[in-house]
C-alpha positions as CSV (number, residue, x, y, z in Angstrom):
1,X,-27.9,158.1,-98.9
2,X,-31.4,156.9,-98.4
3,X,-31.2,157.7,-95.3
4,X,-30.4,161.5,-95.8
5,X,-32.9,161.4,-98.5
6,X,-36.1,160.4,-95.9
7,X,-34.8,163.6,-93.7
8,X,-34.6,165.6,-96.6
9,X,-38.5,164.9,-97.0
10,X,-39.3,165.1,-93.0
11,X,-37.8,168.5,-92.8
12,X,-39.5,169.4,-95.9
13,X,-42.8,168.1,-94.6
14,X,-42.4,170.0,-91.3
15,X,-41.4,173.1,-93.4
16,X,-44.7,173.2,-95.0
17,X,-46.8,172.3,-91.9
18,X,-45.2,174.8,-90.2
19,X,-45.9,177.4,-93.0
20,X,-48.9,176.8,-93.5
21,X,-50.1,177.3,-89.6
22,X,-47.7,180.5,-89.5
23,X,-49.3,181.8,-92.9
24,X,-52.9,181.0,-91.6
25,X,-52.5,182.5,-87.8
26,X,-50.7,185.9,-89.5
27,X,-53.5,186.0,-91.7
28,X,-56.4,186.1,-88.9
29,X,-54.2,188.1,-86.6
30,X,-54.0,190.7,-89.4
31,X,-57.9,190.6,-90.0
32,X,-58.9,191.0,-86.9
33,X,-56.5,193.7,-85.7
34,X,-56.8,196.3,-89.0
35,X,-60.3,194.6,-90.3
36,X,-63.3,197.4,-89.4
37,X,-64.8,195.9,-86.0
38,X,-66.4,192.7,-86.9
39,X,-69.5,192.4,-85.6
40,X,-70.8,189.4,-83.3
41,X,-71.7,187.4,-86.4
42,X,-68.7,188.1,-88.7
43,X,-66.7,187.3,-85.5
44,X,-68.4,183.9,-85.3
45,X,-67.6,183.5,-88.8
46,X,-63.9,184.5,-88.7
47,X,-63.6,182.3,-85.9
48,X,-65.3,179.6,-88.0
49,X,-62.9,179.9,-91.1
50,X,-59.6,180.4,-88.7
51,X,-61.0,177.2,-87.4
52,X,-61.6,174.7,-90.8
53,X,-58.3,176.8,-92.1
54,X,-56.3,174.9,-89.2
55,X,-58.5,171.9,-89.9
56,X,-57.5,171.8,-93.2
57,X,-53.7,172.1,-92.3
58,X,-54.1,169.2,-90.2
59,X,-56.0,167.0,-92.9
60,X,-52.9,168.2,-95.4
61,X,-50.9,167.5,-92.5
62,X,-52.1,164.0,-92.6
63,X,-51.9,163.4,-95.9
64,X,-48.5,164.2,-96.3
65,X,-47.3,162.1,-93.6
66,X,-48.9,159.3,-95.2
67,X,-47.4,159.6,-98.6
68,X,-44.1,159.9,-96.5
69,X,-44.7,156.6,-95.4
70,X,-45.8,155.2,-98.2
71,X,-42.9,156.8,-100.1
72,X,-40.6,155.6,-97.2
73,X,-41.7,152.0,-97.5
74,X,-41.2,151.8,-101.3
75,X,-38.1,152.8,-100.6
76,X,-37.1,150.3,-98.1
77,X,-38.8,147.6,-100.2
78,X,-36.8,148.9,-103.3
79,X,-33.5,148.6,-101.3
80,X,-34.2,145.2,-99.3
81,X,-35.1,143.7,-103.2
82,X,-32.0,145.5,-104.8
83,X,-29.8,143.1,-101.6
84,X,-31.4,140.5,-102.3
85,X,-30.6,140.9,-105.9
86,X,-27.0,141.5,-105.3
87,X,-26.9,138.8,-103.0
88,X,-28.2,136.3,-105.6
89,X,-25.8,137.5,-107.9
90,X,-23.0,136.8,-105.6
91,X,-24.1,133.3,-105.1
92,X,-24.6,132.7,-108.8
93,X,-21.3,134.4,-109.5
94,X,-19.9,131.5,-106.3
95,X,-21.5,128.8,-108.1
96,X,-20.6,129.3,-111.6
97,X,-17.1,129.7,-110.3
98,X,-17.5,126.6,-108.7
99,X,-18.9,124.9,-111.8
100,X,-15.9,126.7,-113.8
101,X,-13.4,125.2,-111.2
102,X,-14.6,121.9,-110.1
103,X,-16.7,120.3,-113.3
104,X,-15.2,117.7,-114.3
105,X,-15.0,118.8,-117.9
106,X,-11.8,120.8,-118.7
107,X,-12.3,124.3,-119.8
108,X,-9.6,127.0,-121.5
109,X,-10.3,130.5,-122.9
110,X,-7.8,131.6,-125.4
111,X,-7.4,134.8,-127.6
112,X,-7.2,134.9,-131.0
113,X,-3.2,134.3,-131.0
114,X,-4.3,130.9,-128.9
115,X,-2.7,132.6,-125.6
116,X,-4.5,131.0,-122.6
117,X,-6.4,133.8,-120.8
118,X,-7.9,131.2,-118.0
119,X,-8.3,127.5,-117.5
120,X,-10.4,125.7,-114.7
121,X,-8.4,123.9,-112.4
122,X,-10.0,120.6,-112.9
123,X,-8.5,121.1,-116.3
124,X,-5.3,121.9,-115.6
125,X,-5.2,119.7,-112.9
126,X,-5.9,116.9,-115.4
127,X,-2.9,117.6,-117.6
128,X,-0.3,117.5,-114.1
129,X,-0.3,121.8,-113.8
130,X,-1.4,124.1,-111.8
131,X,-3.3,127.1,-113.1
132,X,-0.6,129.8,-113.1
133,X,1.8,127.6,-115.5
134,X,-1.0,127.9,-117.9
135,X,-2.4,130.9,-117.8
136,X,-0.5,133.1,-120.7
137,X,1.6,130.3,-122.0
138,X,0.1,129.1,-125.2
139,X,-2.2,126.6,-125.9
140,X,0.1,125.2,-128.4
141,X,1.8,123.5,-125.1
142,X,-0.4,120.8,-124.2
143,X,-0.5,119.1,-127.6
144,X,1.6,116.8,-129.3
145,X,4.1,118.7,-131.9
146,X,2.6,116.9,-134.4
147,X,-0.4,117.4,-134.1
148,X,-0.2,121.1,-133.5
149,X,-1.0,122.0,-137.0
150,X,-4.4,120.5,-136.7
151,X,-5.1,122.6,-133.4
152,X,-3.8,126.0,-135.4
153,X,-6.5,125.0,-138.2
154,X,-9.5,124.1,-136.0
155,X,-8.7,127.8,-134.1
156,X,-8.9,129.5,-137.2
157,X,-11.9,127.8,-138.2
158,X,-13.7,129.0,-135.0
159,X,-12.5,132.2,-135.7
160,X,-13.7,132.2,-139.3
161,X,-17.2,131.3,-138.4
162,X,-18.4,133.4,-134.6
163,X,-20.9,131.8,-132.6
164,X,-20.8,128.6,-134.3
165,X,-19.8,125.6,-132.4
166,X,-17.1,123.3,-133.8
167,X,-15.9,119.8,-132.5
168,X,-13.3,117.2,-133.1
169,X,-11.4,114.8,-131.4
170,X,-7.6,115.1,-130.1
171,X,-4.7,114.1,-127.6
172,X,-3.2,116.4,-125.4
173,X,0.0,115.6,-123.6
174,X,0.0,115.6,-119.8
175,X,3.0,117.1,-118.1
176,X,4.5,114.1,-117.6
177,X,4.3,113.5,-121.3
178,X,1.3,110.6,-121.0
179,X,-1.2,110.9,-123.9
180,X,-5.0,112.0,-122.6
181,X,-7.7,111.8,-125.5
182,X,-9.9,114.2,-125.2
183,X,-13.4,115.3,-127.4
184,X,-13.4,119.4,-127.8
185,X,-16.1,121.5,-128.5
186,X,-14.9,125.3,-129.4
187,X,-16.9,128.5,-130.2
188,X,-15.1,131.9,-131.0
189,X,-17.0,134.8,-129.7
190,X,-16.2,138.9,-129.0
191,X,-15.9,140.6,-126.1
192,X,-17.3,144.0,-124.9
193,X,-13.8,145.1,-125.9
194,X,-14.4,143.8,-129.4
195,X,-11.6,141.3,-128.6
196,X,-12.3,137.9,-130.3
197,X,-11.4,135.0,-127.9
198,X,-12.5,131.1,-128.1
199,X,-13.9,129.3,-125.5
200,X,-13.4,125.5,-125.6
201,X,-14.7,122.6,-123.4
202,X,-12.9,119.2,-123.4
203,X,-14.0,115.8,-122.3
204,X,-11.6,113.2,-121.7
205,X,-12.6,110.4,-124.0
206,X,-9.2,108.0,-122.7
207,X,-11.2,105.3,-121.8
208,X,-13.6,104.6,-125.0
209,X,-10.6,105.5,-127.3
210,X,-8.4,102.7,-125.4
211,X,-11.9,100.7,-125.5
212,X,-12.3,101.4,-129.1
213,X,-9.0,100.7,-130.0
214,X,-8.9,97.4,-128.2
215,X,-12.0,96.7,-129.9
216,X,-10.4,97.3,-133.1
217,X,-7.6,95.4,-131.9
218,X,-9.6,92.5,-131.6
219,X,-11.6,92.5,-134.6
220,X,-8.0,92.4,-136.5
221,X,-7.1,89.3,-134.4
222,X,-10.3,87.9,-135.1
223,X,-10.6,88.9,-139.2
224,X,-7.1,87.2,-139.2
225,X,-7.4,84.1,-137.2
226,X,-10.7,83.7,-139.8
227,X,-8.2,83.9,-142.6
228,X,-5.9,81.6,-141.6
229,X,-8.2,78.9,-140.4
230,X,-10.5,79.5,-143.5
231,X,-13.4,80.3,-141.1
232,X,-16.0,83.1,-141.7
233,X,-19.1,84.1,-139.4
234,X,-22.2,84.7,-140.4
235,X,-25.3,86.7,-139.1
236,X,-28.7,85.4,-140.6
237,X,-32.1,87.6,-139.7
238,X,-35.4,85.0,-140.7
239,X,-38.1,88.0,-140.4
240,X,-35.9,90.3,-142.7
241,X,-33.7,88.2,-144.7
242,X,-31.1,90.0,-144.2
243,X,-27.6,88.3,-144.1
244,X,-24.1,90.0,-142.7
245,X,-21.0,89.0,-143.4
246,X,-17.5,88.7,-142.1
247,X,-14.8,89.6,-144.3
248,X,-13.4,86.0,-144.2
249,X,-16.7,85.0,-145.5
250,X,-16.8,87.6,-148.9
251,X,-13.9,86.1,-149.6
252,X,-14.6,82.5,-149.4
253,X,-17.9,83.1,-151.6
254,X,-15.8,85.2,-154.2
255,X,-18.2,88.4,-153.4
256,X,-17.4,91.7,-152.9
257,X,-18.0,93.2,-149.5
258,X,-21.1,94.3,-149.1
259,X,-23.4,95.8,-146.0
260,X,-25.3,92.5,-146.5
261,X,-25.8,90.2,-148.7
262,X,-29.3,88.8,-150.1
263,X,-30.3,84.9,-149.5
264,X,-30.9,84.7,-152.8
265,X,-27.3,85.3,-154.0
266,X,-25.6,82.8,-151.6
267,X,-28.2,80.1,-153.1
268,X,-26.5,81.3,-156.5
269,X,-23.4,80.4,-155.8
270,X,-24.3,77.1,-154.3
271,X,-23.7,74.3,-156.9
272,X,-26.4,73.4,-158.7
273,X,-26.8,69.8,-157.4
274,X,-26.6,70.9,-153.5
275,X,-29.2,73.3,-154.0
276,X,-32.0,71.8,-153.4
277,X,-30.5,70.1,-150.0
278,X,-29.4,73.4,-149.1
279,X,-32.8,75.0,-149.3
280,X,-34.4,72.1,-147.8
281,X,-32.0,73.1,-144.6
282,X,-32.6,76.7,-144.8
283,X,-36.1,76.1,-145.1
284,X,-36.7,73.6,-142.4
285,X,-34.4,75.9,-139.8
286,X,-36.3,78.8,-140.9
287,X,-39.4,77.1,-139.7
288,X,-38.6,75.6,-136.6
289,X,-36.0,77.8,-135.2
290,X,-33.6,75.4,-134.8
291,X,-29.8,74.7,-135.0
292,X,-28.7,73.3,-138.1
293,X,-25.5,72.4,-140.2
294,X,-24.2,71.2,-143.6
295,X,-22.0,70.9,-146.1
296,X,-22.4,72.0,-149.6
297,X,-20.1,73.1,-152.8
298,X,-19.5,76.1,-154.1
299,X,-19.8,77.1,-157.8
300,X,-16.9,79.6,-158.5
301,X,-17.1,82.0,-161.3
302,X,-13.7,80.6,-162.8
303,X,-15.6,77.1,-162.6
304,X,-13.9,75.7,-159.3
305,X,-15.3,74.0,-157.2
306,X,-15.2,74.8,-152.7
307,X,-16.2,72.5,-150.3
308,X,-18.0,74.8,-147.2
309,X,-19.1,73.9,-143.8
310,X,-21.7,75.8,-142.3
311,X,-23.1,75.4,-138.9
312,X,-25.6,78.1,-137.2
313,X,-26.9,78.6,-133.5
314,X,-30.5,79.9,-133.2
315,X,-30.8,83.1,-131.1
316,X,-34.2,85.0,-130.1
317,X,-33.6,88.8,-130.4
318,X,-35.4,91.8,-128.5
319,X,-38.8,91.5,-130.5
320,X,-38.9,87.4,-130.2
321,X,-37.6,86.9,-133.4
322,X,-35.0,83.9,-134.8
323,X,-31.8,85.3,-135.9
324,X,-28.9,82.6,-136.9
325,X,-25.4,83.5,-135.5
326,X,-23.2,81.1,-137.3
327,X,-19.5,80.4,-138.6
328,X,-19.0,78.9,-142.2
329,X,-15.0,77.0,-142.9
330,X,-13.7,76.7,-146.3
331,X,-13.1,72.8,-145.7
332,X,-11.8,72.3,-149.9
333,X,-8.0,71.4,-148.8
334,X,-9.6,69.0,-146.4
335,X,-11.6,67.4,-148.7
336,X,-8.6,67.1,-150.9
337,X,-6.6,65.6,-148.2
338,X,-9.6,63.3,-147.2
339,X,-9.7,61.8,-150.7
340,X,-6.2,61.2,-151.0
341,X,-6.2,59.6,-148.0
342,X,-9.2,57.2,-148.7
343,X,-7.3,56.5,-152.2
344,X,-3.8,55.7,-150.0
345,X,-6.3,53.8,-147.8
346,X,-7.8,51.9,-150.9
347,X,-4.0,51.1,-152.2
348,X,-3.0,50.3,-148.8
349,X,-6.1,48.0,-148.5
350,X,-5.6,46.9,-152.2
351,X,-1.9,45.5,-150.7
352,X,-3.3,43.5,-147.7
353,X,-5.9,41.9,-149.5
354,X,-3.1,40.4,-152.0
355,X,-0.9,39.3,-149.5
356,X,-3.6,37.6,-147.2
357,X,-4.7,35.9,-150.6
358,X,-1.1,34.7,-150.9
359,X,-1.2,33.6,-147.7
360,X,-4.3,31.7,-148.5
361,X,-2.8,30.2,-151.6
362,X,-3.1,27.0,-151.0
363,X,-6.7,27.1,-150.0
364,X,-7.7,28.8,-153.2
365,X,-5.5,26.2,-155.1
366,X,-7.7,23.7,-153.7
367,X,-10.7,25.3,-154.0
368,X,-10.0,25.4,-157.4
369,X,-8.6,22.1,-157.8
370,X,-11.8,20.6,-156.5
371,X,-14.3,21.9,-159.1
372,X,-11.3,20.8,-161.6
373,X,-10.9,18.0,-160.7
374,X,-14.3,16.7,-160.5
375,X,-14.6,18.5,-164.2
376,X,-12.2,16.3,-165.5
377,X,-13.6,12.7,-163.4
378,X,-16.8,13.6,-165.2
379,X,-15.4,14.4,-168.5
380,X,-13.8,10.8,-168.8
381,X,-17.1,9.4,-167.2
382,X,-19.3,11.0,-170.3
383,X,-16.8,9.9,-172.7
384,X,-17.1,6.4,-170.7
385,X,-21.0,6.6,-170.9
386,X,-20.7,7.6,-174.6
387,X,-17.9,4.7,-175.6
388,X,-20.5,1.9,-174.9
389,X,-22.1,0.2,-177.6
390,X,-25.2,1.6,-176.6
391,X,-24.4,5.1,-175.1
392,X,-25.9,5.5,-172.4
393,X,-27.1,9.3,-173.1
394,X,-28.7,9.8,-169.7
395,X,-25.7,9.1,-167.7
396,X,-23.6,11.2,-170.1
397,X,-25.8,14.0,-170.0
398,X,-26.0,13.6,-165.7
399,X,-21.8,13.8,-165.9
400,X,-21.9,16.6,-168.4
401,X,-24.2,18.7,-166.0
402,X,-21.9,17.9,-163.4
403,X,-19.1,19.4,-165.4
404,X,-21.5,22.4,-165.9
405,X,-21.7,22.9,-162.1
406,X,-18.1,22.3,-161.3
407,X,-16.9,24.5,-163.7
408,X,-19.5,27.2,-162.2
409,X,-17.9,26.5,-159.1
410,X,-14.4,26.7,-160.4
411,X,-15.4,29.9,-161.8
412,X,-17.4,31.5,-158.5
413,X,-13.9,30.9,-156.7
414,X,-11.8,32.5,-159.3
415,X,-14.5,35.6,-159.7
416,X,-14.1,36.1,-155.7
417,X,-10.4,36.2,-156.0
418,X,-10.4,38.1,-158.7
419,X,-12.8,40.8,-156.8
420,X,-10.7,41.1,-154.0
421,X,-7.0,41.6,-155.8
422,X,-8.9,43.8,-158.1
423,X,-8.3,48.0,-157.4
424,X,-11.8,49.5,-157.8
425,X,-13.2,52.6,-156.5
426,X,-16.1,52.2,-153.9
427,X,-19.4,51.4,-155.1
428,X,-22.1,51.8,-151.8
429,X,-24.9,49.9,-153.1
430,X,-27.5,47.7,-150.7
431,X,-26.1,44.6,-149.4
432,X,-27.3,41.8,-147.5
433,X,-24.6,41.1,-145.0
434,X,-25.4,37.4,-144.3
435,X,-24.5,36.8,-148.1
436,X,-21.0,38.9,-147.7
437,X,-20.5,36.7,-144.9
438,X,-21.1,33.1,-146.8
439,X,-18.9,34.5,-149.8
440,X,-16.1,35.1,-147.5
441,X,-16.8,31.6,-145.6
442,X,-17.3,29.8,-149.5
443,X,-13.1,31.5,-149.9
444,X,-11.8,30.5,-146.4
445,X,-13.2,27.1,-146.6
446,X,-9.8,24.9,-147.2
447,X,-7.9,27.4,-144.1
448,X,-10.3,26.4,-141.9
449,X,-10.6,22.8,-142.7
450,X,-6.7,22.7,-142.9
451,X,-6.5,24.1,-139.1
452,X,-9.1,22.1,-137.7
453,X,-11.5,24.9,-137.2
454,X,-14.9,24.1,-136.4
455,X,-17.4,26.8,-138.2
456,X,-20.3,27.8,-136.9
457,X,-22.7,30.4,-137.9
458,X,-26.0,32.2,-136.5
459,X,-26.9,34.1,-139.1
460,X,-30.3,36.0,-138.4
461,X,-32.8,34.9,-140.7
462,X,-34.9,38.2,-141.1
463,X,-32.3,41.0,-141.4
464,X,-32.6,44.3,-142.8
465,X,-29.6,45.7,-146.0
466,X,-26.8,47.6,-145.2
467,X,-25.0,50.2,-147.6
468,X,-21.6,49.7,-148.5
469,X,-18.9,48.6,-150.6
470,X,-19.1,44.7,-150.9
471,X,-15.1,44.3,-151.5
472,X,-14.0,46.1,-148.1
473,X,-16.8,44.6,-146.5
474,X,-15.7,41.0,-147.1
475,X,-11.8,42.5,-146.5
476,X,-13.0,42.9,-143.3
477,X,-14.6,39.7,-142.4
478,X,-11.7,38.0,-144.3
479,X,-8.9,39.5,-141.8
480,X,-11.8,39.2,-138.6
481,X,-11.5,35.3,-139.4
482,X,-8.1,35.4,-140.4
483,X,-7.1,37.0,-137.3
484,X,-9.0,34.1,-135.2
485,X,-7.8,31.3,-137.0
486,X,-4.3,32.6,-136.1
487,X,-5.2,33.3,-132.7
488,X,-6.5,29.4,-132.3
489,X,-3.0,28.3,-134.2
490,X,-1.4,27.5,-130.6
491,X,-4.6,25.9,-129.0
492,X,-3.9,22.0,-128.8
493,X,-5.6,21.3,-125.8
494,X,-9.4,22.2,-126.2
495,X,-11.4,21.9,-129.7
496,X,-10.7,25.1,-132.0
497,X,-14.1,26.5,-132.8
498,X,-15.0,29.8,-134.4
499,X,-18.9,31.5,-134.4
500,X,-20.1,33.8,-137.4
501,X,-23.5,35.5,-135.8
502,X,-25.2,38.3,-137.1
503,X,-28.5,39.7,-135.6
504,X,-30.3,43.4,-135.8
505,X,-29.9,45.6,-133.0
506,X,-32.8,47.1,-131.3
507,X,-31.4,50.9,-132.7
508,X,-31.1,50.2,-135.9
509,X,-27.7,48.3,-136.2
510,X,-27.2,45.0,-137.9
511,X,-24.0,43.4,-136.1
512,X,-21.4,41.0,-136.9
513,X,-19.4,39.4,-134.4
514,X,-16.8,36.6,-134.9
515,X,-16.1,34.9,-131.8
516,X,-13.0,32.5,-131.4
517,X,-11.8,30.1,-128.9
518,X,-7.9,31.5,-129.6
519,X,-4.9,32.6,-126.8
520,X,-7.7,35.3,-125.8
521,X,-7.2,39.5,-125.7
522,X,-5.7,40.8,-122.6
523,X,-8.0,43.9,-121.4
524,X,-4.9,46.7,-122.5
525,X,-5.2,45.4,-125.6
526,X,-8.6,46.2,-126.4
527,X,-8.2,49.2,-128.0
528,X,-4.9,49.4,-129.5
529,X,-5.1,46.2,-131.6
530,X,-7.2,49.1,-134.1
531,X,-4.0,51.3,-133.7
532,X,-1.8,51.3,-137.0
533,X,1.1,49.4,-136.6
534,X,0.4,47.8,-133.4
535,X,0.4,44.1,-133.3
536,X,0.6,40.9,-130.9
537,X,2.0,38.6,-133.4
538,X,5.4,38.1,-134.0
539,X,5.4,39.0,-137.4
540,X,2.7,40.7,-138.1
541,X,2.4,44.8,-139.3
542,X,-0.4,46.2,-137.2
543,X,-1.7,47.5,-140.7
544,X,-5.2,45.2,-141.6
545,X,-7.2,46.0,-138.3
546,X,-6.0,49.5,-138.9
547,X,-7.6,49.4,-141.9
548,X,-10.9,47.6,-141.4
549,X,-11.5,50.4,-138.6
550,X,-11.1,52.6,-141.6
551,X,-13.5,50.8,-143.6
552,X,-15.7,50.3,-141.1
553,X,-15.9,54.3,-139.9
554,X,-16.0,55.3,-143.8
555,X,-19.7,53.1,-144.1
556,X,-20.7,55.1,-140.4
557,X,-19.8,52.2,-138.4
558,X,-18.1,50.8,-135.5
559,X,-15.6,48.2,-134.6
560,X,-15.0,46.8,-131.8
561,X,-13.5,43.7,-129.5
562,X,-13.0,42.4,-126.0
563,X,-11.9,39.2,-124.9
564,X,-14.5,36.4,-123.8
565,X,-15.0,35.0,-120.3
566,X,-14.3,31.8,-121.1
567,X,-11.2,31.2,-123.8
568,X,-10.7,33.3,-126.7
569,X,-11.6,37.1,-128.1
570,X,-14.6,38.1,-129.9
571,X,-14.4,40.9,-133.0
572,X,-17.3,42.8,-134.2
573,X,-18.9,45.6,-136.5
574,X,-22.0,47.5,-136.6
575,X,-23.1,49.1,-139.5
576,X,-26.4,51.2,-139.5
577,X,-29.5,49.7,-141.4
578,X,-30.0,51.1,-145.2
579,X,-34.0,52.7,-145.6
580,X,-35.1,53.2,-148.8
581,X,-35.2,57.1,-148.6
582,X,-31.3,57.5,-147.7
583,X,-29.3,58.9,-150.3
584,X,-25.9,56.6,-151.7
């Protein structure tokens, strides 16, 4: 058509040209042959105009060729651009299609009824189809029946409102009936036609809802296995203050949950006597970034009282700040069990000490009977002294401070007997060991002279105070010395001797070792003669080692024993030196 339109001109343009010439040679022709007989000059003249007439054709000649051109190249310009154009728009058309088909986002256009008018096949490949079992079935057929009625409403809300996008989150059921979650974001708008349909986009959000929902998952194990071990976690933030909870930890404070709770609060609830301790900790971590534990009680509104363990591990966060990351355990029913074990312990401990002072009956009989004895010797001595005609009043008075002593004497014994059949509670006060040691060696006195047991002690002279409980304590040496004069009972060939030593260890330790010369310890032994009810002698009940382990442990000790390299064991304790600062 372009074409025929540049001939159109070209013939046009010749038309003219040719006119023009035609017109101007008829023209002269006509002049000269019916003009009056031009003279030589008008001749010239008439030559001259027939002359810059055909000039003039040529110059319009020109100038109508050139516009031609120029009119011809505008054309050709106007159709090469009016290709390209149509080109471009092919390719865009080709790419969009393959967006449509190939993205890896599923797309569906549905009318108003919620017929599908197209789907990509990405899409439909996704839910197990192929395009043509979509297209015109309704969209009601890749969703779950019960969730249908929430697809129906979120249509008609798109509908409601044109040009607004709308999103939510949904499954879809694949052909083969597996669920795929998918994220959908829908806009209703109107065709040329004024038909409304509703363009929707869908990404397949599978993974982080199986991701979220295992998280979830786990946060339910987690919240539970807190419950049921009494153990809540704990996020502390130094620079802000700012504490979060776990659920498990509202509920062992008595609080109700909270986004986060304020340092001030949990000090609240802290009993009264552990709060300064627990602010010295919180302090003290809060300066030097460090890890920290402790146990403190808890003030309940209905006046009970919880026994917490807290424990916290320092972290630095993304500005080089100290947050705590911690765990805090409701440890009340252990403390409940831990003290009626200590008072089973302290009965239990109660019964041994009675029946090894029956066993040592006869050595407290005689310890008695001494001091008695010589009460009574002195007694009739005064009353000798004081029979003479001239009483002699110094002599009397010597006896009668003898009787004095021997009654104190008397009375010492029977006050340490006393102490250990009595059933007190534990009173940790500062001792000095070397004196539990001679009390215990002032009751054992007779049993070791009866069994022909030589005593000797190395008892350090400079020697720091322990804290404990000065009954157990001697319990402990008692059955240690016990034990060993038992263990020397079948010795008749070599002397029977038994060392007492106590000395200060270079960390802080005072120890006490009893060392005798007995049938020895075999190596196996070691460290089941400590186990309950395990014994070596025939008729012995594996309780009172048992127990001075216990006793030993409760003051933050250790006991011990191995057998010697020549004859005989050797049993020992370390208890930790008392400083003035510690707290009983």
């Amino acid at each position: 058509m372009r074409n025929q339109r540049l001939k159109s001109w070209r013939s046009a343009e010749q038309s003219l040209l040719g006119g023009m010439a035609l017109a101007s040679l008829t023209a002269a022709c006509i002049w000269l042959v019916l003009g009056p007989a031009p003279e030589v000059a008008d001749y010239l003249i008439a030559v001259a105009l027939l002359f810059a007439l055909f000039l003039a054709s040529l110059i319009v000649m020109h100038l109508v060729g050139s516009t031609r051109r120029q009119m011809e190249a505008a054309l050709e310009s106007r159709a090469s651009a009016e290709r390209r154009a149509i080109e471009a728009l092919r390719e865009s058309e080709a790419q969009w299609k393959e967006v449509f088909e190939h993205n890896p986002v599923m797309y569906f256009m549905v009318d108003a009824d919620g017929t599908v008018l197209s789907v990509n096949t990405f899409g439909a490949a996704q839910l197990g189809y192929q395009v043509r079992e979509l297209r015109g079935q309704s969209v009601l057929t890749v969703f779950f029946e019960e969730d249908r009625d929430v697809v129906r409403k979120s249509v008609e809300v798109c509908l409601a409102h044109i040009g607004q996008t709308h999103s939510w989150e949904i499954r879809k059921v694949r052909k083969d009936g597996s669920a795929l979650w998918v994220r959908e974001n829908a806009k209703a708008v109107q065709r040329q036609d004024n038909r409304l349909i509703v363009l929707i986009a869908c990404e397949d959000i599978t993974e982080r809802k199986e991701a979220e929902n295992a998280l979830r998952q786990s946060e339910n194990y987690l919240a539970e296995a807190q419950r049921l071990s009494h153990t809540g976690s704990f996020g502390w933030c130094v620079a802000t203050g700012e504490i979060i909870w776990s659920d498990e930890t509202f509920r062992i404070f008595g609080f109700d949950k909270a986004p986060s709770v304020a340092l001030d609060t949990v000090i609240q609830r802290i009993h009264p006597d552990d709060q300064a301790r627990a602010q010295q900790t919180i302090d003290r971590a809060s300066g030097d970034g460090k890890d920290f534990y402790h146990e403190y009680r808890l003030l309940m509104p209905d006046g009970s009282i919880k026994h917490v363990h807290a424990t916290a591990h320092a972290v630095t966060d993304a500005s080089g700040g100290i947050e705590f990351v911690g765990a805090v355990t409701d440890v009340t029913a252990r403390k409940q069990a831990e003290e009626k074990l200590q008072e089973a312990q302290a009965g239990l401990a109660h019964v041994t000490r009675v029946t090894a002072l029956g066993e040592l009956a006869a050595s407290i009989a005689h310890e008695v009977n001494q001091p008695l004895a010589a009460v009574v010797a002195n007694a009739a001595a005064a009353q000798r002294w004081l029979d003479r005609d001239t009483p002699d009043l110094q002599e009397a008075r010597s006896a009668l401070g003898s009787i004095v002593d021997d009654g104190n004497r008397a009375g010492e014994v029977i006050q340490r007997v006393r102490a250990l059949v009595s059933k007190t509670t534990d009173q940790m006060v500062p001792l000095d060991i070397n004196e539990v040691v001679n009390e215990v060696i002032a009751l054992l006195h007779r049993e070791l002279f009866g069994h022909r047991i030589l005593l000797r002690t190395e008892l350090a002279a400079v020697l720091g105070q322990v804290l404990g409980d000065r009954i157990q304590l001697q319990q402990v040496i008692l059955n240690l010395v016990v034990n060993g004069i038992e263990a020397m009972q079948p010795v008749t060939d070599r002397p029977r001797k038994m060392t007492i030593r106590t000395h200060q260890e270079q960390v802080g330790q005072i120890l006490v070792a009893v060392t005798d010369s007995g049938v020895g310890l075999a190596c196996q032994n070691a460290d089941r003669v400590f186990d309950p009810f395990f014994t070596t002698k025939s008729e012995g009940m594996g309780i009172g080692l048992s127990i001075c382990r216990s006793i030993v442990e409760s003051h933050g000790g250790r006991l011990s024993a191995f057998g010697n390299e020549g004859p005989g064991a050797t049993f020992q304790f370390s208890l930790p030196v008392h400083r003035e600062d510690d707290t009983p």
